[in-house]
FINUSE-754452 format. One record per residue (C-alpha): residue in three letters; x, y, z; residue number from 1. Coordinates in steps of 0.001 Angstrom, whole numbers, plus 524288, in hexadecimal, padded with zeros to 5 digits. Each point is the difference from the previous one (the first is absolute). Layout:
N
@code = ala&x = X&y = Y&z = Z&pos = NUM
...
//
This chain:
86
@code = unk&x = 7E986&y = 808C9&z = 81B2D&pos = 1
@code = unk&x = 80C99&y = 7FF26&z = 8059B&pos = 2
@code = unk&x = 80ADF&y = 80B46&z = 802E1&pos = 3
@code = unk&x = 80E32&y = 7FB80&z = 8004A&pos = 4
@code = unk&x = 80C72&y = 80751&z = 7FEF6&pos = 5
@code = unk&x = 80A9A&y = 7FB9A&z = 7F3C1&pos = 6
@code = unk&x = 80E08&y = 7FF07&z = 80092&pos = 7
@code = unk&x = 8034F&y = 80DB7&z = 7FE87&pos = 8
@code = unk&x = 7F4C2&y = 804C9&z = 80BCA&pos = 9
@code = unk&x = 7F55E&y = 80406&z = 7F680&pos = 10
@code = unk&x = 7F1D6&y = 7FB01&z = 8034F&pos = 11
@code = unk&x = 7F940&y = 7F9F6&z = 7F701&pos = 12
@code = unk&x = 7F10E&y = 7F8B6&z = 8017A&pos = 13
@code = unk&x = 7FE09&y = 7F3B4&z = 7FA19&pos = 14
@code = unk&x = 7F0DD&y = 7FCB2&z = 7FB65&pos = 15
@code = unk&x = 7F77B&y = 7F5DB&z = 7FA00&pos = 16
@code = unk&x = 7FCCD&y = 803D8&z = 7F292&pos = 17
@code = unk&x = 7F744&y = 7F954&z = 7F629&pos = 18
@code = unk&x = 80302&y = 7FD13&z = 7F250&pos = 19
@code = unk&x = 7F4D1&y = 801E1&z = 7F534&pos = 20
@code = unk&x = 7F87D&y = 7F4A7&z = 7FA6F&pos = 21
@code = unk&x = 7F545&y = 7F5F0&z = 80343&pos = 22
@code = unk&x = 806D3&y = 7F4F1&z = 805FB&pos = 23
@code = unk&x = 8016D&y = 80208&z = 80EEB&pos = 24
@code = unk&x = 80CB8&y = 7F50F&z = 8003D&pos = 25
@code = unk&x = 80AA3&y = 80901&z = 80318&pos = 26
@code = unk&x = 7F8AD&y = 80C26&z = 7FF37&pos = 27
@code = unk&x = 8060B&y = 8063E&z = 80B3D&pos = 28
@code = unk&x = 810D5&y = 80466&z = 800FC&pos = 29
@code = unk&x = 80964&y = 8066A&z = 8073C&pos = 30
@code = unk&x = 801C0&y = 80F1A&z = 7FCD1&pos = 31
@code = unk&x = 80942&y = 809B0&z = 80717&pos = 32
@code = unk&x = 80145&y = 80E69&z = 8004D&pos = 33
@code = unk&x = 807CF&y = 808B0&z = 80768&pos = 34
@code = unk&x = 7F82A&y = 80780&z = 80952&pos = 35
@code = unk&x = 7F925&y = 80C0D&z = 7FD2F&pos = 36
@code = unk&x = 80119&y = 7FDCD&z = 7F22D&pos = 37
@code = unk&x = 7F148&y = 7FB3B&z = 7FDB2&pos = 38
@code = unk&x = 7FCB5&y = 80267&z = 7F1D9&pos = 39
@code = unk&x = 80D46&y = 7FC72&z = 7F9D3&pos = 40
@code = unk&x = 802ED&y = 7F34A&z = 7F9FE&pos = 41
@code = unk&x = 80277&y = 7F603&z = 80A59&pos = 42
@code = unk&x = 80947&y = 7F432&z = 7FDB2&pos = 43
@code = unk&x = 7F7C3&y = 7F475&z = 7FBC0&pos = 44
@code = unk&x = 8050F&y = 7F26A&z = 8044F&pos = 45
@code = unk&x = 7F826&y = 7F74A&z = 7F77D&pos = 46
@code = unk&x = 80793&y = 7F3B7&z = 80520&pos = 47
@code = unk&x = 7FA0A&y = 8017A&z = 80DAC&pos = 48
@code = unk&x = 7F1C6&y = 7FB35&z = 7FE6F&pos = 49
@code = unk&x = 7F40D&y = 7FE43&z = 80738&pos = 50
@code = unk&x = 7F1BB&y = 7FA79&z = 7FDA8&pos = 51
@code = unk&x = 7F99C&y = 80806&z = 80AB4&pos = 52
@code = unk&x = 8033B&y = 80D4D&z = 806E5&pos = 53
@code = unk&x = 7FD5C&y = 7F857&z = 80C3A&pos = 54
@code = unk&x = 80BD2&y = 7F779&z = 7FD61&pos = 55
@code = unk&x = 806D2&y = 80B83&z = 7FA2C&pos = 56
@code = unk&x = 7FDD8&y = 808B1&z = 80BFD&pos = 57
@code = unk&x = 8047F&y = 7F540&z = 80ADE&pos = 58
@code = unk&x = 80DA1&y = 7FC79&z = 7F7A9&pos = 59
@code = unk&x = 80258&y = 80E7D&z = 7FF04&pos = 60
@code = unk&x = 7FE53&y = 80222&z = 80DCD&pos = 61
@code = unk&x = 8085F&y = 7F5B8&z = 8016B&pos = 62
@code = unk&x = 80BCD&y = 802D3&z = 7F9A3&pos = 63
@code = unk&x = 80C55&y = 8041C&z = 803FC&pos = 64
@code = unk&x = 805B5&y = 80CFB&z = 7FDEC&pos = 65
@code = unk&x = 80C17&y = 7F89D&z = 7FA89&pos = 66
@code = unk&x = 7F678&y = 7F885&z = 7F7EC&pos = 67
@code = unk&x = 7F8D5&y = 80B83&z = 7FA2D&pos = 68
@code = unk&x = 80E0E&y = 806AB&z = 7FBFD&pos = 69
@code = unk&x = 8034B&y = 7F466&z = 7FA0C&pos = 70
@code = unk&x = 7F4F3&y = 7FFC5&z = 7F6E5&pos = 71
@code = unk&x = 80158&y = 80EC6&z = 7FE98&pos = 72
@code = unk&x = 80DF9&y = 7FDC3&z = 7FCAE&pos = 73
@code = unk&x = 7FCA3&y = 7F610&z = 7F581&pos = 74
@code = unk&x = 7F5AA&y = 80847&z = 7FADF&pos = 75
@code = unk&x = 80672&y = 80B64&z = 7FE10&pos = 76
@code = unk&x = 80D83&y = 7F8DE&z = 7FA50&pos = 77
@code = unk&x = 7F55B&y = 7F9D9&z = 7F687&pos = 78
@code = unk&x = 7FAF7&y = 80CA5&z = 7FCC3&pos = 79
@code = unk&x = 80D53&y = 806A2&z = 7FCFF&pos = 80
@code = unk&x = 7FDFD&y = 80956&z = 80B0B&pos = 81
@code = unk&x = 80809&y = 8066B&z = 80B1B&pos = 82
@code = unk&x = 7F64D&y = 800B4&z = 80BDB&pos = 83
@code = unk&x = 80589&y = 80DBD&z = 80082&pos = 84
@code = unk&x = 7F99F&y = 803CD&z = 7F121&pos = 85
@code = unk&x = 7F12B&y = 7FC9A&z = 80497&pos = 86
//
């Protein structure tokens, strides 16, 4: 798990989830939430993938903040969404 804060100075957490199914290849993605808000929908980014949460977890730790509001930035434009409306 990883806090960060987005262009407009809202935190938001960004998290390893795990998609459903049998084959472990790409199993693992890139989720993000804004903080305090466990239990809502989070914004899935199905194009970041991982086999392991072991690789997951170290590139997550590793990113940038800039990086991480990129891809919450291209999530969210995919998704049609302001961050403002989650």
């Amino acid at each position: 798990m990883r806090q960060f804060v987005d262009d407009s100075g809202d935190t938001w957490v960004g998290f390893v989830a795990r998609a459903e199914g049998g084959d472990y290849k790409g199993a693992f993605y890139l989720a993000m939430e804004r903080a305090g808000d466990q239990g809502g929908d989070p914004v899935a980014l199905t194009d970041v993938r991982w086999n392991s949460t072991r690789t997951a977890e170290r590139t997550l730790a590793t990113m940038s903040g800039v990086e991480l509001r990129r891809r919450l930035r291209s999530a969210l434009g995919r998704a049609g969404m302001p961050a403002s409306a989650l």
